[in-house]
C-alpha positions in Angstrom: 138.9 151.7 136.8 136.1 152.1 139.0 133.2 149.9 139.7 130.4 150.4 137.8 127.0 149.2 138.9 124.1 148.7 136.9 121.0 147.6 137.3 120.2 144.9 134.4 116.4 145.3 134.6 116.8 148.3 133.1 118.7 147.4 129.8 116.2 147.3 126.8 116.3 144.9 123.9 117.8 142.3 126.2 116.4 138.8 127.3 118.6 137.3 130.4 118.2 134.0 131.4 119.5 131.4 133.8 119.7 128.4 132.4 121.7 125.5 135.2 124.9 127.3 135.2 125.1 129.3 132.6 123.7 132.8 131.5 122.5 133.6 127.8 121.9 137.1 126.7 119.6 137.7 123.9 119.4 141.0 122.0 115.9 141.2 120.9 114.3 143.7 118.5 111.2 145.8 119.2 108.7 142.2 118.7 110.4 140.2 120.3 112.2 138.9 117.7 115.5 136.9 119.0 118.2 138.3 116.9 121.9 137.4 118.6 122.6 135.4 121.3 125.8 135.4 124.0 126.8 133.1 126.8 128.8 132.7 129.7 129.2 131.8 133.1 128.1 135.2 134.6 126.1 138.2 132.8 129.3 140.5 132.5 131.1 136.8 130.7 127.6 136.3 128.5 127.1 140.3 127.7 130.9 140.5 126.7 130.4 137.3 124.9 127.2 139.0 122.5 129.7 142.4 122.3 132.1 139.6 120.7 129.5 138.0 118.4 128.3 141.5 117.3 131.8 142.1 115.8 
């Protein structure tokens, strides 16, 4: 598979953080509102780690 690059900025209804060494992912809804969370040592490991939750 190819490498895909994308520019997290850009990716609505998500709150990234940095907290010391880890990275939580927050889907958010259109106020704000936190709704599901994921974590992980890396965005790709915290975003895959939400996918998980959602399912």
């Amino acid at each position: 598979m190819s490498e895909c690059q994308i520019d997290i900025t850009q990716l609505s209804n998500l709150k990234i953080e940095h907290l010391d060494r880890e990275y939580i992912i927050t889907l958010v809804d259109g106020s704000n509102t936190e709704i599901l969370k994921g974590y992980g040592i890396s965005v790709v490991s915290a975003l895959n780690d939400l996918h998980n939750n959602l399912l």
